[in-house]
C-alpha positions, -999 to 999 in steps of 0.1 A, spaced: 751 400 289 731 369 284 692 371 280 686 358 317 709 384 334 693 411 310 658 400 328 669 400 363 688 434 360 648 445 353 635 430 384 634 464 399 618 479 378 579 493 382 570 503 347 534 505 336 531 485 303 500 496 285 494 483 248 468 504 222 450 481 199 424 480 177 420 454 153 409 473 126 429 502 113 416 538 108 402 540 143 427 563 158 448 541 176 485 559 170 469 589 178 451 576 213 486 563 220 508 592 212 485 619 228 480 598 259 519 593 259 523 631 255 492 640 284 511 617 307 542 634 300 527 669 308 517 652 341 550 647 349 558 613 340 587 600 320 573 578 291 585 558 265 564 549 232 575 519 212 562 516 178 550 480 174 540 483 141 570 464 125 562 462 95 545 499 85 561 525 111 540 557 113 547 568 151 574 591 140 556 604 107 528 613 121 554 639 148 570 648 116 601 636 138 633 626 114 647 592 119 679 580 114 679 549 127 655 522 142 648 490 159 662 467 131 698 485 137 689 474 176 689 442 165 714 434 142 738 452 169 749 483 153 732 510 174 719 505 210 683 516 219 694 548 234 713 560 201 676 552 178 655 569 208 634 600 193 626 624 216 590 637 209 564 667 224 563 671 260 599 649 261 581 619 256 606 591 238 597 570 211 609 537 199 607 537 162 595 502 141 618 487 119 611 500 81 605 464 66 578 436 72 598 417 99 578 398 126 587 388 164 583 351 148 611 358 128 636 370 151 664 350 159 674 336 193 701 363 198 682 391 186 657 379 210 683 386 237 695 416 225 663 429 224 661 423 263 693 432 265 687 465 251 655 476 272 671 462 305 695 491 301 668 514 303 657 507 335 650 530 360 649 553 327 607 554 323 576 553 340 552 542 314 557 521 283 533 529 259 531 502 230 513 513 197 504 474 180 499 475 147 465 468 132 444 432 129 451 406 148 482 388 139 507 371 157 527 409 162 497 427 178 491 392 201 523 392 214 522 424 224 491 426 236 497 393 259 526 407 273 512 439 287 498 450 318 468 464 307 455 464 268 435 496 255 408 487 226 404 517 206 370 513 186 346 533 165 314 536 158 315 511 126 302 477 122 333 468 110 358 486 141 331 463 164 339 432 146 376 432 142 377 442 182 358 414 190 378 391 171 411 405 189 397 398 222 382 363 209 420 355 201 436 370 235 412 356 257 406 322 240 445 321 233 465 337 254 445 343 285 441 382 286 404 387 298 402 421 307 402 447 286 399 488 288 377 500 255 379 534 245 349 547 225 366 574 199 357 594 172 321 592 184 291 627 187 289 630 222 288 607 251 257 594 242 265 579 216 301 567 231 280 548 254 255 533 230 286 519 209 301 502 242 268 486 247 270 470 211 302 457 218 295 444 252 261 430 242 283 408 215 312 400 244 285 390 272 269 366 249 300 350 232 330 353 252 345 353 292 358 384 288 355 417 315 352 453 295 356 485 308 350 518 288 379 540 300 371 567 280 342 581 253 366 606 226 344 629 205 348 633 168 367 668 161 378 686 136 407 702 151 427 662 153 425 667 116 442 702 111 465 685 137 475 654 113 476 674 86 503 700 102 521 669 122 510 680 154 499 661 182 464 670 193 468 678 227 496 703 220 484 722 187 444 723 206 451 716 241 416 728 249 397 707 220 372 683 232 390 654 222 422 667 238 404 668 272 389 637 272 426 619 261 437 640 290 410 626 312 424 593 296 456 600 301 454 608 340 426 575 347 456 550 333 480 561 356 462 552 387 460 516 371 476 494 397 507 476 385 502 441 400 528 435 425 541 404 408 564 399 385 540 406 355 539 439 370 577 450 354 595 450 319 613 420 323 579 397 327 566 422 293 596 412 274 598 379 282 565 371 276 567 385 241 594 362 237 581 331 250 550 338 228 570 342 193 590 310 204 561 290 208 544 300 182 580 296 158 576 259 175 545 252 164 550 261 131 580 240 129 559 212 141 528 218 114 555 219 87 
């Protein structure tokens, strides 16, 4: 199968593409993503996590889930994607990130097409593709970002979480024309102070940038997501009732009533190959600056 029969065998298919970013790390990203993914499996939906981190894979360490093998054996054709899939809590599937420091950028024509190749055959398979970026803003965490339907910004109360998320959406909406984004406020006291730390970020946004925020959801700070961690648990299964599990759940339940726009950057194939196009461009252009 060539890459452009790979996409049209996805044209069907109404999957919800939803990235988690942060720009800085240590804000609780994975963790927003996984328990989200797990609360909209309890909800009935069939959900597929990818780890986007390529270069530092944590999705499956943080389960405690054992992996044999990942995305790298994906692409260099020795496993197909439903051989590497991990099946988490709630029988949510994971994707996991290859174990060295590879980039989109770096990929080669034909494991760009086997990578479309591979998630093409999963159609039909999932309702909701959940896509855990790694942390900054380089070209990995655009690309992904870009190509998704909607793109979660996961910031805390820290002048340095509020800086880094500004300069993510500087990039996407200055680069790559993503101008609306969903912040979640997390690790914050009460809902208060949730909304106060919104304010500082829009206050920066309003002035300096054409962007449209929305605070999707205000996470408190509890304890409980650390005994979680610590026991390889994911929060909304070990405390189901904790503050912060509720308010993912709340999450959780908001983002699937997102509309999936009715065109084609409402399925996989437009996510894919708009990941694609972006990491060929981008290999272009520093062909051309060399």
């Amino acid at each position: 199968m060539d890459q452009a029969s790979g996409l049209r065998r996805m044209k069907q298919s109404k999957i919800k593409v939803i990235a988690v970013t942060g720009g800085k790390g240590g804000v609780g990203k994975t963790n927003v993503s996984l328990n989200m993914a797990i609360a909209m499996a309890q909800q009935g939906k069939r959900v597929l996590v990818l780890d986007a981190d390529l270069g530092l894979a944590n999705v499956d360490v943080m389960l405690g889930l054992r992996v044999r093998k990942n995305l790298s054996h994906v692409l260099d054709g020795t496993a197909d994607l439903r051989d590497i899939l991990v099946e988490g809590p709630a029988g949510i599937q994971i994707v996991p990130a290859t174990s060295g420091t590879r980039t989109m950028v770096e990929l080669t024509e034909r494991e760009h097409a086997s990578l479309i190749q591979a998630f093409s055959e999963l159609q039909g398979d999932f309702d909701v593709l959940i896509v855990d970026t790694a942390a900054g803003i380089g070209n990995t965490v655009v690309s992904f970002a870009r190509a998704s339907q909607d793109v979660i910004v996961v910031v805390c109360d820290e002048p340095t979480s509020i800086t880094d998320a500004y300069a993510l959406m500087k990039v996407l909406s200055r680069d790559q024309g993503v101008f609306k984004f969903k912040v979640v406020a997390n690790m914050v006291r009460n809902l208060r102070d949730g909304q106060v730390l919104f304010n500082k970020l829009t206050k920066v946004t309003d002035r300096f940038l054409d962007v449209a925020l929305e605070l999707s959801a205000i996470i408190p700070f509890d304890e409980n997501l650390r005994q979680a961690v610590r026991k390889q648990k994911a929060m909304v299964v070990a405390h189901p009732k904790s503050p912060a599990s509720l308010a993912i759940k709340a999450l959780a339940k908001k983002a699937l009533d997102w509309p999936i726009p009715a065109q084609a950057g409402g399925h996989m194939e437009f996510f894919l190959e708009q990941l694609i196009t972006s990491a060929d461009n981008r290999s272009k252009q520093d062909v051309a600056n060399e």
